[in-house]
TIVEXTI-448355 format. One record per residue (C-alpha): z, y negated, x. Coordinates in Angstrom, 2 decimals, always signed. Layout:
BEGIN
Z Y X
Z Y X
...
REM end
This chain:
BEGIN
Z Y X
-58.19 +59.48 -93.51
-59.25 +60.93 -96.96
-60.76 +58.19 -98.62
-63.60 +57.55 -102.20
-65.48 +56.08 -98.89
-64.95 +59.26 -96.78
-65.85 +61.67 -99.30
-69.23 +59.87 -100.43
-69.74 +60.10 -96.79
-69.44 +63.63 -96.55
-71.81 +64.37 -99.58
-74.38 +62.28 -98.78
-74.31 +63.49 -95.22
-75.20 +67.04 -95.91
-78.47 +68.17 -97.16
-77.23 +70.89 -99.54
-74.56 +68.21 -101.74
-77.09 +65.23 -101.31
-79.66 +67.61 -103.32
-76.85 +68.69 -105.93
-75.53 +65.35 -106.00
-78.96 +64.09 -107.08
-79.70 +66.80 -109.27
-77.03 +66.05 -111.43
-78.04 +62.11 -111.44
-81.21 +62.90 -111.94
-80.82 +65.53 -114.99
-78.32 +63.54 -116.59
-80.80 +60.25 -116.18
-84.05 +61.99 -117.55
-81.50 +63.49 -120.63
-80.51 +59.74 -121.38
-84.36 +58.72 -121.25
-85.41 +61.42 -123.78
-82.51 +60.22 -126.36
-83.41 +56.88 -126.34
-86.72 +57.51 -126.53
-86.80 +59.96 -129.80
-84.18 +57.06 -131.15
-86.51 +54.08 -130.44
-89.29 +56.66 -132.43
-86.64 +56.56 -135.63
-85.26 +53.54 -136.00
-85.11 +52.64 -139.62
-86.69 +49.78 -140.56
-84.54 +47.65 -141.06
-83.46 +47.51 -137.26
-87.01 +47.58 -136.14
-86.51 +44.65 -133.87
-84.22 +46.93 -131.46
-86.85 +49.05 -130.58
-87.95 +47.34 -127.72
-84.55 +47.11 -126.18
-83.62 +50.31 -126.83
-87.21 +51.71 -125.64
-86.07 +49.67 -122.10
-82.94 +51.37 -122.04
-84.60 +54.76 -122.43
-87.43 +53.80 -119.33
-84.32 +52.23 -117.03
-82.91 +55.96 -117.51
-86.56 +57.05 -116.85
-86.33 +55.11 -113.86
-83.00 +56.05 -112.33
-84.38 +59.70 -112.82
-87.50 +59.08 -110.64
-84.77 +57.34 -108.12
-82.95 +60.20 -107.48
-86.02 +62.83 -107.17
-87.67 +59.97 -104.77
-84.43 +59.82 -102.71
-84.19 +63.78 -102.25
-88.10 +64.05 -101.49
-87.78 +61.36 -98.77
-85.25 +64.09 -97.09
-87.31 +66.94 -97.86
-85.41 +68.47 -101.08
-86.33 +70.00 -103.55
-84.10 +69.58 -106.95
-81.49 +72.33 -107.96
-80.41 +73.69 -111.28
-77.42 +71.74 -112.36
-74.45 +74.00 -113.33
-73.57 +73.70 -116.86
-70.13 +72.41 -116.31
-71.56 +69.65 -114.41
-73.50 +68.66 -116.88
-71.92 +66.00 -118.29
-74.85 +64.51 -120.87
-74.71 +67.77 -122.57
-70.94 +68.71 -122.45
-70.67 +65.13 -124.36
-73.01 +66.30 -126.96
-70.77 +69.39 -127.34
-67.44 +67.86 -127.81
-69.51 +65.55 -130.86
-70.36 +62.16 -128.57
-73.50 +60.54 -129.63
-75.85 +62.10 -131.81
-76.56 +65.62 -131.85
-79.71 +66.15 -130.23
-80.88 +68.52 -132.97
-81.07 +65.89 -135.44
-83.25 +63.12 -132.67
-85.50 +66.44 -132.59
-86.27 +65.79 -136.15
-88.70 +63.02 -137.30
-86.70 +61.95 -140.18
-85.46 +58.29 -139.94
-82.05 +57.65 -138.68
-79.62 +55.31 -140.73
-77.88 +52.05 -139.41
-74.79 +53.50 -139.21
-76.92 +56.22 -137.11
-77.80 +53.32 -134.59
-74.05 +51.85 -134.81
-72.97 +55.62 -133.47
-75.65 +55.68 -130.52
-74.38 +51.97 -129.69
-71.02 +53.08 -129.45
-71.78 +56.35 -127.57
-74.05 +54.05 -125.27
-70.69 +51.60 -124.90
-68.47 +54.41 -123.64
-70.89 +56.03 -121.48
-72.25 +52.69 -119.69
-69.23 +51.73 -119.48
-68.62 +54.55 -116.88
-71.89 +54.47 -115.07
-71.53 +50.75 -114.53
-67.77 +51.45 -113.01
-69.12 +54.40 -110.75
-72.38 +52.24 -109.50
-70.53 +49.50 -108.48
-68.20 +51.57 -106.32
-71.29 +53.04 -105.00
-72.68 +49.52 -104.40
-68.75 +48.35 -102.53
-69.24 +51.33 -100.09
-73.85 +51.46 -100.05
-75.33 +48.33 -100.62
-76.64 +47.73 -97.16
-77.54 +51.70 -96.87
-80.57 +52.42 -94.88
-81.44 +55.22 -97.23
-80.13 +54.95 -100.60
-78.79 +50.68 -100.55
-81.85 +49.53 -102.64
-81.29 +52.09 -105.01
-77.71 +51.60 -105.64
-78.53 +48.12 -106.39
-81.03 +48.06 -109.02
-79.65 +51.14 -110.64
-76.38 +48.89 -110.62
-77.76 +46.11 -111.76
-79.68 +48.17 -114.50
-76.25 +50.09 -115.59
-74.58 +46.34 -116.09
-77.17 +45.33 -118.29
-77.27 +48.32 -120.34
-73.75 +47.54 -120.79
-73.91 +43.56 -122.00
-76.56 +44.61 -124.31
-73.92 +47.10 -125.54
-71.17 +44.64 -125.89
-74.04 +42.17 -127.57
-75.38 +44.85 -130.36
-72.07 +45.77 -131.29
-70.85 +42.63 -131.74
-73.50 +41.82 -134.35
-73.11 +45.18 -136.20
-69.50 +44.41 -136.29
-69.72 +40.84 -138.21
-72.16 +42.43 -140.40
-69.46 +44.50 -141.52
-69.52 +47.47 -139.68
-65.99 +46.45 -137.37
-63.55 +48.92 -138.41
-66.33 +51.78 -138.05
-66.98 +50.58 -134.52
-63.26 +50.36 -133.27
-63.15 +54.34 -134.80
-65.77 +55.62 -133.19
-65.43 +54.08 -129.91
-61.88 +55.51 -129.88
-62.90 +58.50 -130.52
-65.55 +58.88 -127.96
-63.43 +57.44 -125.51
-60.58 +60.17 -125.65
-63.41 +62.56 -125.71
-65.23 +60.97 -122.77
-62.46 +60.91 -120.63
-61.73 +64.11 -121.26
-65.14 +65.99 -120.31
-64.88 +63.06 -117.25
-62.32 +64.60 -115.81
-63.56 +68.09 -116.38
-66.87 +67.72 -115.30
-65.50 +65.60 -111.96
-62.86 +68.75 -111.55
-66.35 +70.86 -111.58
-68.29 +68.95 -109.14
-65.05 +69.59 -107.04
-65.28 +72.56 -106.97
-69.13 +73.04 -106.53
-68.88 +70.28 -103.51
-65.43 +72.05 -101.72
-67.60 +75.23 -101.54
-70.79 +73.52 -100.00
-68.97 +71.24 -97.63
-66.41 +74.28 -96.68
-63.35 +72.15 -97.33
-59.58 +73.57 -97.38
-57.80 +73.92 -99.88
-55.00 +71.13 -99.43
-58.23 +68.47 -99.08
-59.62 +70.09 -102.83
-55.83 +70.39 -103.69
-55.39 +66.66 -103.22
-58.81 +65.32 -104.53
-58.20 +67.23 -108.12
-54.55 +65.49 -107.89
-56.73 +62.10 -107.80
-58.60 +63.37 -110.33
-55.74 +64.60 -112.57
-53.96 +60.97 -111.89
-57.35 +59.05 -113.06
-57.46 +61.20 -116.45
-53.55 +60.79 -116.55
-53.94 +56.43 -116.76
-56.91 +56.35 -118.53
-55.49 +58.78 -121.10
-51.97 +56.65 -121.23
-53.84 +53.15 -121.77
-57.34 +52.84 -119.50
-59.26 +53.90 -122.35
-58.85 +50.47 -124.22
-61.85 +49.11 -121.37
-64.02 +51.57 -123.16
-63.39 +49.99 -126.39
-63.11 +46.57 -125.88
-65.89 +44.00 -126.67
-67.12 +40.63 -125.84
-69.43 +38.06 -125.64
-71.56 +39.05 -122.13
-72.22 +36.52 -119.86
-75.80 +38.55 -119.31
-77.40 +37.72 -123.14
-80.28 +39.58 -124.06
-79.90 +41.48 -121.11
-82.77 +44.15 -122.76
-85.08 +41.55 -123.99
-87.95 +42.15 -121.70
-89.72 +45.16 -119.96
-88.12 +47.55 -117.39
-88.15 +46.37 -113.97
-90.84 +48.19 -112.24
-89.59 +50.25 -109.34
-92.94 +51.23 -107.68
-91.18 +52.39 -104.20
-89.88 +54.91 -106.11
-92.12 +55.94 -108.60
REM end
């Protein structure tokens, strides 16, 4: 029976889409470490006292990155080069998601409403890599090889997500509401959008590895299609919702140290 369960089966089973699989984790990890990190570096001042939450965000990603490398080392596998249309950190940048990273290459100070945009890019984005870990957690948890890494990089994605929901909430009775509700519509169309094409990719790049016919790919991209099809029609309003966390603070101290996989 064709199944999310069946599929992640198949992928992790096989050497060749376990090391693409993780190479795309991995690269799109180490690219969210490097943005918060240049952002914590140019915080204006009068936001200074995010830095240390938003410098844990950027080692979590750090983190998750060293995860993934760990888990294809422990099979013997070495990283691949991650196609470009599976690249879904940078095809975000490209369609105008979060900012550019020209401008976090430059050391001039970024403006509040700077930090409001990489808030709401964060909000969109965690959003989805909270969703996807804890389907990985329903199906992994007690997985001899990769369980204890679906759970703290799990737990990690939910609390990048309250802290999220928590920062924009302040920005927004400071004044800055209407700006957030915007942006965070606009980023979700957009994120949707390169979702869907970047999961339509790693199809595609998975089908060829795993030699699968083409009514299995046929009916996987129908999924696929149907997913972008309800979150285009109304599912994007999760992405743009806020509220009070029940996690508060969830930043407020140092990154978990993950020493078996460091």
């Amino acid at each position: 029976m064709l199944s999310a369960r069946s599929v992640f089966e198949e992928i992790l089973g096989n050497d060749e889409s376990f090391r693409l699989f993780c190479s795309i984790a991995a690269g799109g990890e180490a690219q969210g470490g490097w943005e918060n990190g240049r952002i914590a570096a140019l915080v204006p001042a009068s936001e200074r006292a995010l830095v240390p939450k938003i410098t844990r965000h950027g080692a979590d990603e750090d983190k998750h990155g060293r995860i993934f490398r760990a888990l294809m080392r422990k099979r013997g596998l070495r990283p691949v080069d991650v196609p470009h249309e599976t690249d879904y950190t940078m095809l975000l940048e490209k369609h105008g998601i979060g900012l550019a990273h020209e401008r976090l290459k430059t050391d001039r100070e970024l403006t509040v409403r700077d930090i409001v945009t990489y808030l709401a890019h964060s909000r969109v984005t965690e959003q989805r890599a909270a969703e996807q870990m804890r389907l990985l957690l329903r199906y992994f948890a007690d997985h001899p090889d990769i369980g204890r890494a679906v759970r703290m990089i799990s737990d990690d994605e939910d609390n990048h997500l309250a802290y999220c929901h928590e920062e924009l909430l302040r920005f927004a009775s400071a004044g800055y509401g209407h700006t957030i509700q915007r942006v965070l519509r606009d980023y979700a169309f957009a994120e949707i959008r390169v979702h869907r094409d970047v999961s339509l990719a790693v199809l595609d790049h998975m089908g060829r590895i795993l030699h699968w016919p083409p009514t299995k790919r046929k009916v996987l991209a129908t999924g696929i299609h149907a997913a972008y099809t309800y979150e285009r029609l109304g599912g994007w309003r999760r992405m743009v919702s806020l509220k009070r966390p029940e996690r508060r603070d969830a930043l407020g101290g140092p990154a978990a140290p993950a020493p078996e996989y460091a």
